[in-house]
N, C-alpha and C positions, 0 to 999 in steps of 0.2 A: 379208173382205178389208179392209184397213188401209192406208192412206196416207200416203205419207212425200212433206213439200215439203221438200230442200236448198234453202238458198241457198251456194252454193259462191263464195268468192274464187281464181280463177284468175291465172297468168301471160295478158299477153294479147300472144300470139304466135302464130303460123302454128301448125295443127295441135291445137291445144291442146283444139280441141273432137269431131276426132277423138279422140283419145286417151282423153276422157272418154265418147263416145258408145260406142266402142271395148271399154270395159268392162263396158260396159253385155249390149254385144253377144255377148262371149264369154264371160261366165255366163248367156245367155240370158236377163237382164233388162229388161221392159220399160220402155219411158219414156212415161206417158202424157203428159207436159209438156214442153218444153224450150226455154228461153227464154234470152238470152244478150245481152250490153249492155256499154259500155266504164263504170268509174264514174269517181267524180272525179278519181281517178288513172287517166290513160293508161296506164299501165304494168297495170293491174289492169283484171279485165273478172269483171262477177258472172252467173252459171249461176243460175237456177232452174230446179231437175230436180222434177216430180213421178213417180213412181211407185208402183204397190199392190201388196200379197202379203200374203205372212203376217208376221206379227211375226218370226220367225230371220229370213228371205230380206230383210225391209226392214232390220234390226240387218245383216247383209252388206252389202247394196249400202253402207251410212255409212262401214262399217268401210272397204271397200276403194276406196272416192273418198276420204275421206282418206290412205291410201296413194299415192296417183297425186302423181308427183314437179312437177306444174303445179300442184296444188292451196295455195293459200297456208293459206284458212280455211274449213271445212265450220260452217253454222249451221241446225242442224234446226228450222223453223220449226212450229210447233204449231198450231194452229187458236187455243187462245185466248189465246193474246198475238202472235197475228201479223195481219197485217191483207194478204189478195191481194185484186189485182184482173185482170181477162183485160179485150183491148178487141176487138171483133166487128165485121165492117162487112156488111152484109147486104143484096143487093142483091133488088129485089120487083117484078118486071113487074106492072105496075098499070094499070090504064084512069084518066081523069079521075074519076070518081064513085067508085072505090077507093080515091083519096088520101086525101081526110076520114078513110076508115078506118083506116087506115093511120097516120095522122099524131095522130090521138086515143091510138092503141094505144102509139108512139112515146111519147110525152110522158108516159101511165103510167107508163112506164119510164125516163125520166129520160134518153131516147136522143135523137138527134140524127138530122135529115136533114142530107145532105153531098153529095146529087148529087140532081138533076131530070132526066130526058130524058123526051122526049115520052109513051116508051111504060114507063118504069123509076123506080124511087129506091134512094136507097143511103141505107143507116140505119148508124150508127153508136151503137154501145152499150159504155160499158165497167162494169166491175161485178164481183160476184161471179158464179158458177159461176152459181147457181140462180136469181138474176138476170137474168142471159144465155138460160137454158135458159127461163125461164118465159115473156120474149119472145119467144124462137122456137117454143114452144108456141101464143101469141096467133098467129101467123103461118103457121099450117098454114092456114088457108080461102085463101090469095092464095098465090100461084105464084111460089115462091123459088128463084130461079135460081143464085144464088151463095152461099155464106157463107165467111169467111175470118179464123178465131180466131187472136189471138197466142198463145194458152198462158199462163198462170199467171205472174205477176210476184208475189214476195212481201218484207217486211220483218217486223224485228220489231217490234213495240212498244216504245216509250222509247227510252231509251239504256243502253246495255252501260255495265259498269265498263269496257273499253278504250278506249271511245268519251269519258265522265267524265275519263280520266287524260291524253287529246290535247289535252281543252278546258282542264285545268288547263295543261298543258306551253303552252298559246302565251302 
């Protein structure tokens, strides 16, 4: 199986993420990502879709989101010139003498505490995939009650020649 990250420029208007979700749904396509955000233009809102298959089925789902009449700009982000990150917040019922653990294992990972209560914490991690996965790997011996991923955010690396030809125009 193969993996495809869009970053999609959409209209950003009512419905628009049906519509996208939409086709997804009626070629039976799944979406294992789906991440959605207004950019510097309000009028414009950028999609990242991840989903896997075979190389024909992911070459379709491109093919036919750039067809979709909201779609402005489809940009296939690649693994090596693009850079994602996902952000996690993970909530870990913990006793007093489990924080030390806990809070060592946090800072491995370059996470963050974000909430205290008596009997809980709430960890905050953002990072790549396998980043994310290898802390919640550290985190099977303590009793994890919640976890709550945004999904895949991605960009490209550098600047486009589109991007080059706006800095010259101001």
């Amino acid at each position: 199986m193969e993996r495809l990250v869009l970053s999609i420029l959409v209209d950003n208007t009512p419905g628009v993420l049906n519509r996208v979700a939409g086709l997804f749904s009626r070629r039976s396509y799944n979406i294992d990502s789906l991440t959605v955000g207004e950019t510097n233009d309000p009028h414009i809102s950028r999609m990242t879709v991840v989903s896997t298959g075979d190389a024909e089925t992911l070459e379709q789902i491109e093919k036919q989101v750039r067809k979709l009449e909201d779609v402005k700009e489809v940009f296939k982000l690649e693994d090596t010139n693009s850079v994602y990150r996902e952000l996690v917040l993970i909530k870990v019922e913990c006793s007093h003498k489990e924080r030390v653990d806990i809070v060592s294992i946090v800072d491995i990972y370059r996470g963050k505490i974000v909430d205290v209560s008596p009997d809980s914490m709430v960890i905050e991690i953002t990072g790549t995939q396998s980043k994310i996965d290898g802390l919640l790997a550290m985190m099977t011996d303590f009793n994890v009650t919640e976890i709550v991923r945004t999904g895949i955010v991605g960009i490209g690396r550098g600047l486009r020649d589109e991007d080059k030809e706006k800095i010259k125009a101001r």
